[in-house]
C-alpha positions as CSV (number, residue, x, y, z in Angstrom):
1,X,-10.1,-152.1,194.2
2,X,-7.7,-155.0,194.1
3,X,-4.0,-154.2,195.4
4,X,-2.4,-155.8,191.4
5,X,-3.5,-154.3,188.8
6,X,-3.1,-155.7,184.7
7,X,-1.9,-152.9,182.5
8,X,-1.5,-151.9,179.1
9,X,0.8,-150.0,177.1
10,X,0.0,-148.8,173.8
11,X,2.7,-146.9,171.6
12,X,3.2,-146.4,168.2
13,X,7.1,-146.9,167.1
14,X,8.1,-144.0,164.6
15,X,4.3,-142.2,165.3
16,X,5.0,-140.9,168.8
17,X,6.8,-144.0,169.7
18,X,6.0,-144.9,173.5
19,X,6.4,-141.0,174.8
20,X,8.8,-140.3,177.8
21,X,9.1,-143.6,179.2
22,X,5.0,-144.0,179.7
23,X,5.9,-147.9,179.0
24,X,8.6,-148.6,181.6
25,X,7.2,-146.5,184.2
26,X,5.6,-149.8,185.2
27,X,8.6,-152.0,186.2
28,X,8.9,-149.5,189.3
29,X,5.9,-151.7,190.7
30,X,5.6,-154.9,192.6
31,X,1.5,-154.7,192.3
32,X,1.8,-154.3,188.7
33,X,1.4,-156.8,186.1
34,X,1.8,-155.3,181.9
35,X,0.1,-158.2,180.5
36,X,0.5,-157.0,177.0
37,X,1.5,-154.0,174.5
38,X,0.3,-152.9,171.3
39,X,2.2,-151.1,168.5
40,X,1.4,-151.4,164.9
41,X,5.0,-151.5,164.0
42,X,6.1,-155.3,164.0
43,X,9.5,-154.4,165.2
44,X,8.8,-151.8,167.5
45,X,5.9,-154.2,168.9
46,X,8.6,-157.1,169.5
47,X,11.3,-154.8,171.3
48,X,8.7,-153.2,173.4
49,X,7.5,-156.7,174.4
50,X,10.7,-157.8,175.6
51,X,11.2,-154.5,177.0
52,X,8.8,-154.5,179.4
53,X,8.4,-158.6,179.5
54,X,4.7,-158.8,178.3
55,X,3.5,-162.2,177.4
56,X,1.6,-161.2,174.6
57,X,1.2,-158.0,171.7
58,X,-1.0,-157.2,169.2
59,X,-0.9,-154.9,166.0
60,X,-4.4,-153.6,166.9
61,X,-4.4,-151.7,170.6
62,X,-8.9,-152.4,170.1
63,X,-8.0,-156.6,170.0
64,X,-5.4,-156.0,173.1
65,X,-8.0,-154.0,175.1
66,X,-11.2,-156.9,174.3
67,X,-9.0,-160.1,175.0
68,X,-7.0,-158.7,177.6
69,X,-9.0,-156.7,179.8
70,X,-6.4,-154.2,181.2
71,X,-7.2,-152.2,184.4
72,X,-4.8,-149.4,183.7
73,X,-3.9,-148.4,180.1
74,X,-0.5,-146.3,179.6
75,X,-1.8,-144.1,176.0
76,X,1.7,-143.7,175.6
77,X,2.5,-142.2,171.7
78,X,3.2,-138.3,171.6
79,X,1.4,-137.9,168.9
80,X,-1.6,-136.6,169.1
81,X,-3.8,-137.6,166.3
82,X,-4.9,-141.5,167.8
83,X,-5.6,-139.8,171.1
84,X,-9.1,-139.3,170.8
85,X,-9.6,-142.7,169.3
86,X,-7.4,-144.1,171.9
87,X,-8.7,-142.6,174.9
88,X,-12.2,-143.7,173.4
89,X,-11.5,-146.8,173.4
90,X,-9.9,-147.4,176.6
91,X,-13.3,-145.7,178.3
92,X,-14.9,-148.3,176.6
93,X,-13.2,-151.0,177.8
94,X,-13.8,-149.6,181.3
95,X,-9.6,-149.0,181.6
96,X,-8.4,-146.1,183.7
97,X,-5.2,-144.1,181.8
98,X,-1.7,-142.5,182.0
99,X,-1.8,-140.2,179.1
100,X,1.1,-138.8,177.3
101,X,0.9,-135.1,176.8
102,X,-0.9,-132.8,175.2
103,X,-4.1,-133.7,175.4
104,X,-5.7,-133.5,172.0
105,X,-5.5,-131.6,169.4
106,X,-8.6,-129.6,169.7
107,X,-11.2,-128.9,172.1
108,X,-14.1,-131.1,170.3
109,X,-12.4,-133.9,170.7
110,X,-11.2,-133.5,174.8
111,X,-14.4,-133.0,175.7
112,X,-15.5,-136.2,174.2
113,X,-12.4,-137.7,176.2
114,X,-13.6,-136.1,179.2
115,X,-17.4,-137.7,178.6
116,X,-16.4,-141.2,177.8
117,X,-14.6,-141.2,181.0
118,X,-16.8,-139.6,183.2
119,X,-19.7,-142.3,182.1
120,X,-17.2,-144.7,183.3
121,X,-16.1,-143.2,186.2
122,X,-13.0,-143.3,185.0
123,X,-9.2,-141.6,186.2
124,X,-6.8,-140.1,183.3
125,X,-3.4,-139.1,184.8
126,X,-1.4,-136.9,182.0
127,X,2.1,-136.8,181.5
128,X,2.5,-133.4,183.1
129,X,5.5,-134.3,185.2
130,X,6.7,-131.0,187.0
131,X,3.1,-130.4,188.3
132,X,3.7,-133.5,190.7
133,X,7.4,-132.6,191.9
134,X,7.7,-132.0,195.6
135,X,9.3,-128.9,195.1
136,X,6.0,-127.6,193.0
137,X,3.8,-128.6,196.1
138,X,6.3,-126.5,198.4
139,X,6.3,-123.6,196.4
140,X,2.8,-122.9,195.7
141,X,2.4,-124.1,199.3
142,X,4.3,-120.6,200.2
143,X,2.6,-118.6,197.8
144,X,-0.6,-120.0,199.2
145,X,0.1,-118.7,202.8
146,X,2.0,-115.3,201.7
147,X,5.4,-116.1,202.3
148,X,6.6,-115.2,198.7
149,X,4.3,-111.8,198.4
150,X,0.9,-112.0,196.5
151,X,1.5,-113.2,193.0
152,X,1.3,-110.5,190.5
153,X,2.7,-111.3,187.3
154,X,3.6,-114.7,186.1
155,X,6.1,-115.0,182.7
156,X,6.9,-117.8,180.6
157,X,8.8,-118.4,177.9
158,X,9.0,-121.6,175.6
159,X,12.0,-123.0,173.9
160,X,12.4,-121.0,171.1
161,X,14.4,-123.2,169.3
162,X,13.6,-125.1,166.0
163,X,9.8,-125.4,167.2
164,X,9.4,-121.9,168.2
165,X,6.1,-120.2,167.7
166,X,2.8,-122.8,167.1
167,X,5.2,-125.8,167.6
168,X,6.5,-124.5,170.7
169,X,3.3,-123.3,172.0
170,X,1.4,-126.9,171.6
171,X,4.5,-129.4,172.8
172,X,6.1,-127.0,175.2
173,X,3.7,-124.4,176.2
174,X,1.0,-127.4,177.9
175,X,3.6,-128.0,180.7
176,X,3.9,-124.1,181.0
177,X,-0.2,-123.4,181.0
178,X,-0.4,-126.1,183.4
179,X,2.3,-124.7,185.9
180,X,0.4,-121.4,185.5
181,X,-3.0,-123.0,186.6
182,X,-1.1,-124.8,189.2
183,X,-0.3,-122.1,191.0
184,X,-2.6,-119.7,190.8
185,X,-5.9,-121.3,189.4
186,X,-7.7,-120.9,185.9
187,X,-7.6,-117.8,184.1
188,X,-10.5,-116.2,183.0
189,X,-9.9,-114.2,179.7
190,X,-6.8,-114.2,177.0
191,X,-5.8,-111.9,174.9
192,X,-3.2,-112.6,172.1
193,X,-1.6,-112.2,168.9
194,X,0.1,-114.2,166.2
195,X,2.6,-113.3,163.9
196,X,4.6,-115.0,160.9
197,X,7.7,-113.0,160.0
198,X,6.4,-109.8,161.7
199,X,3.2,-109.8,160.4
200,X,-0.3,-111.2,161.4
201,X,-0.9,-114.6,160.6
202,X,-3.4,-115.7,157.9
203,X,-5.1,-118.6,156.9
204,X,-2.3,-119.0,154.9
205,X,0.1,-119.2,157.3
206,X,-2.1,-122.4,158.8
207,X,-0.1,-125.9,158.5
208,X,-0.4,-129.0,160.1
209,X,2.2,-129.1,163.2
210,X,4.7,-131.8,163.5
211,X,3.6,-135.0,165.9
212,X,0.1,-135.1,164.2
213,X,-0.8,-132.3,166.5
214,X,-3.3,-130.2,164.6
215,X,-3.5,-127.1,162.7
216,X,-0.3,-124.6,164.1
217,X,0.7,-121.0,162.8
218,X,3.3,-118.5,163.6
219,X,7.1,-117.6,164.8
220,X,6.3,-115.2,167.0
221,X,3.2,-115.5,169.6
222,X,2.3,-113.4,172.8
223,X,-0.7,-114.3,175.8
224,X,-1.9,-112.3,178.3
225,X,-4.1,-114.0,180.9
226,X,-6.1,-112.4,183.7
227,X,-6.1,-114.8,186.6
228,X,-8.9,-114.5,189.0
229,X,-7.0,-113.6,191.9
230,X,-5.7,-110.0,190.2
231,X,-2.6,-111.8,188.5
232,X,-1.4,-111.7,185.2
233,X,-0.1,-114.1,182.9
234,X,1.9,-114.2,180.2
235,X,3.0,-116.6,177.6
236,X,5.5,-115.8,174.8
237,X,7.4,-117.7,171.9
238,X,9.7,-115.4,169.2
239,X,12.4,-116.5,166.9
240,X,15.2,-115.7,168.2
241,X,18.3,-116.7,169.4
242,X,19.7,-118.7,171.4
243,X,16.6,-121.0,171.9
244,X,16.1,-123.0,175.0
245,X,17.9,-120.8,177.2
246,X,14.6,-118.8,178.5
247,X,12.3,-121.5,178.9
248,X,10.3,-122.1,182.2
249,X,8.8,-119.4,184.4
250,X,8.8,-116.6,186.2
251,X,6.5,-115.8,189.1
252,X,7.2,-111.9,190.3
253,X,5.3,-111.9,194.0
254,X,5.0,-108.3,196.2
255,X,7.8,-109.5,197.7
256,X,10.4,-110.8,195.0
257,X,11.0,-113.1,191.9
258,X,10.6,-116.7,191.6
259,X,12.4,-118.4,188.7
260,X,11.3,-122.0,187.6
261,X,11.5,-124.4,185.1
262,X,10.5,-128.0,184.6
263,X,11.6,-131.9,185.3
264,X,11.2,-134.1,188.5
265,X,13.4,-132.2,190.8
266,X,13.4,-128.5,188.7
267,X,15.3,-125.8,189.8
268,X,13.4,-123.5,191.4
269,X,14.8,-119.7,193.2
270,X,13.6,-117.3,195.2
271,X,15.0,-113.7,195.4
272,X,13.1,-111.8,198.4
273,X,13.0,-108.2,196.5
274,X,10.4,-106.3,195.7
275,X,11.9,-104.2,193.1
276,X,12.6,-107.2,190.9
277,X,16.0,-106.2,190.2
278,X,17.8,-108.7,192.2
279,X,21.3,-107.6,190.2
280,X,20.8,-104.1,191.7
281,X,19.5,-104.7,195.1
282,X,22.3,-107.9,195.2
283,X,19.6,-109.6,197.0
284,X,20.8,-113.4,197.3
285,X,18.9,-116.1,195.6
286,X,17.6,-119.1,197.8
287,X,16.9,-122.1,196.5
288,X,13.3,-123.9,196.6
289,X,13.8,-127.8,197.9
290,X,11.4,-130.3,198.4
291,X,12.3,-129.2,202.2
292,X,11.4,-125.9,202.3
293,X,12.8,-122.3,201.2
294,X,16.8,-122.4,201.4
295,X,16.8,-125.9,202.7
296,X,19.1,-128.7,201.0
297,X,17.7,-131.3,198.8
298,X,17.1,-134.6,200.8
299,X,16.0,-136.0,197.0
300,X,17.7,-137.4,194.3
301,X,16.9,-136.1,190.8
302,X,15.7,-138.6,188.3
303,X,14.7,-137.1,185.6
304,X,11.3,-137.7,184.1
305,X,11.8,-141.5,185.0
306,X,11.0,-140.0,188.5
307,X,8.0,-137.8,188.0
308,X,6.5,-140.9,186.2
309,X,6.9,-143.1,188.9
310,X,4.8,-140.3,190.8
311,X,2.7,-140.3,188.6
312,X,2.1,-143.3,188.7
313,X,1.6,-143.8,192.3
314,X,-0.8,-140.9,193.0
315,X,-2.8,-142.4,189.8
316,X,-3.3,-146.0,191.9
317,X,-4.4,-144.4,194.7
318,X,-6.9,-141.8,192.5
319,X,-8.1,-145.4,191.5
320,X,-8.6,-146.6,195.1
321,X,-10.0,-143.6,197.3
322,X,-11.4,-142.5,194.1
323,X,-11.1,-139.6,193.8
324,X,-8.9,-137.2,190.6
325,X,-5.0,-137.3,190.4
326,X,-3.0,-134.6,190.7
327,X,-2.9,-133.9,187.3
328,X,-5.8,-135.2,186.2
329,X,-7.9,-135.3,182.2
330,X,-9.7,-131.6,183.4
331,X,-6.5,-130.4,183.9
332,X,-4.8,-131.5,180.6
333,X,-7.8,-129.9,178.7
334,X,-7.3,-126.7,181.1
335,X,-4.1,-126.3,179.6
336,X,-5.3,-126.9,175.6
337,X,-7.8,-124.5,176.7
338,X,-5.2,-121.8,177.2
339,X,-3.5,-122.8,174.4
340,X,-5.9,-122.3,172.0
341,X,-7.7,-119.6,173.5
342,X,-4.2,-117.8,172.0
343,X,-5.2,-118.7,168.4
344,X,-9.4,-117.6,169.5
345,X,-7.9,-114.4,170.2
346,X,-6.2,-113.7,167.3
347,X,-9.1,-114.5,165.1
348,X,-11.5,-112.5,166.7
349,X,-9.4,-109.8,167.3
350,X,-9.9,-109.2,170.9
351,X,-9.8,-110.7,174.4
352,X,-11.7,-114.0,175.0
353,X,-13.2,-115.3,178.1
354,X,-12.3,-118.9,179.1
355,X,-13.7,-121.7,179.5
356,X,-13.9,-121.0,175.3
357,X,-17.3,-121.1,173.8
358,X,-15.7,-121.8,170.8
359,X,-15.0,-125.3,171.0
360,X,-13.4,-125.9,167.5
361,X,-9.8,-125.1,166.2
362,X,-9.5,-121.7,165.7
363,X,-7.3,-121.7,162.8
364,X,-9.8,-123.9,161.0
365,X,-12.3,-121.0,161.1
366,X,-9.5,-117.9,159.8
């Protein structure tokens, strides 16, 4: 593989707009080269130009990709409807991608993402940035050799603010499943139920969710997942107040309580107490570092800047030892998997064994 690489940024200003910084990610690198950008929006396509100091920019991203020939595409928009078609695309034009999360917005059309690349031998990095913090890697590193306990029960929560219920469950909950799978593995059944206002959700209750991404329903969802190693999962969203505060994740070991939540540098505790009542047995809690377990943090916190630029750099060198990155296209659609094995559930009434056989939207079929 050659050591400069041309790349791509495609975005859509006011449809998703350019994600969390998928666009200027790239100025972080010598050996990068973002020969042009594509936006349908004239203004938006001029700002980002001069924003990242492309030479040229088209209105249509399918022109950009047969003139310019990227190497590396950044599919940058958060919304979710030009995925597919995006990611399509791209695999044609034999361009490995950073991808903005989710996904897609249903299973049909990931696994058609997944195909296109695999014919091309292609890497797809996704914008799941906690998965690649340094502090992720240490903690399930401990869990992995038993110095937290055996995992037992993992909770999360997500926002519950204005999103909460199907909103919260496609934007929020993708970074969530995919801390869950991290950590433990894939599960291998769901079971879950949606409500509206208390009450089962119907077809009628179906509407499209904001950021194009697909068919959404309730304000008040629960998700149990059976891990294969014994543990159990849970994911919850309920209207309620105040919103924000819970979200992130709880990992209760047989030997305490881990408490996490997202970002480059997240905070992450650790409570060694087997009762998981920390407040009663006044155990202390230690803090999870990208040193170790109690150890101070020798890294600065970037924000999502950072986790991008890590992104990034584990996606070059997927390209060059070929091989997957750390948060590679099978594990985005791991996490829409889960996701929408919640809504399977509900409309069959009963526990559901993943990977789905079911590959449609669920709530298409109520």
């Amino acid at each position: 593989m050659p050591k400069s690489y041309r790349v791509a940024v495609i975005g859509r200003t006011g449809k998703g707009n350019y994600g969390h910084g998928l666009d200027t990610v790239w100025k972080a690198f010598d050996n990068v080269e973002v020969v042009a950008v594509a936006d349908e929006n004239e203004k938006g396509r001029a700002a980002a130009a001069e924003r990242l100091k492309a030479k040229n920019a088209y209105a249509d991203y399918r022109q950009m990709l047969e003139k310019e020939k990227p190497q590396i595409v950044s599919v940058a928009d958060r919304w979710l409807d030009c995925h597919r078609d995006m990611v399509l695309a791209c695999a044609e034009a034999g361009a490995h991608m950073f991808l903005e999360k989710p996904f897609s917005r249903t299973l049909t059309e990931a696994d058609e993402m997944v195909t296109a690349c695999e014919r091309k031998h292609l890497k797809v990095a996704l914008a799941h940035q906690t998965r690649y913090s340094p502090r992720l890697r240490v903690l399930r590193d401990l869990l992995a050799d038993g110095k937290l306990g055996d995992v037992l029960e993992l909770r999360a929560r997500g926002k519950e603010d204005a999103r909460v219920g199907g909103q919260d469950l496609m934007v929020l909950g993708t970074h969530l499943m995919d801390l869950m799978r991290f950590l433990v593995g894939d599960p291998q059944n769901c079971y879950a139920r949606v409500l509206q206002d208390g009450k089962p959700v119907t077809k009628a209750d179906v509407k499209e969710g904001q950021e194009m991404v697909g068919p959404i329903a309730g304000n008040g969802i629960s998700a149990l997942y059976g891990f294969a190693n014994g543990a159990t999962g849970y994911f919850a969203s309920q209207k309620s107040n105040p919103g924000n505060a819970r979200f992130g994740l709880h990992v209760y070991t047989s030997k305490g309580v881990v408490q996490l939540s997202t970002g480059s540098l997240p905070p992450v505790f650790y409570s060694e107490d087997p009762t998981w009542f920390p407040g009663k047995s006044k155990a202390a809690w230690q803090e999870i570092s990208s040193a170790g377990l109690g150890q101070p943090e020798p890294l600065k916190d970037g924000g999502l800047g950072q986790g991008n630029v890590w992104i990034v750099q584990d996606l070059l060198e997927a390209i060059e030892k070929d091989r997957q990155p750390i948060g590679s296209m099978y594990d985005g659609r791991a996490a829409l998997e889960m996701i929408l094995a919640v809504y399977e559930s509900h409309r069959i009434k009963g526990p559901v064994e993943l990977p789905l056989k079911n590959r449609k939207h669920p709530l298409t079929m109520l």
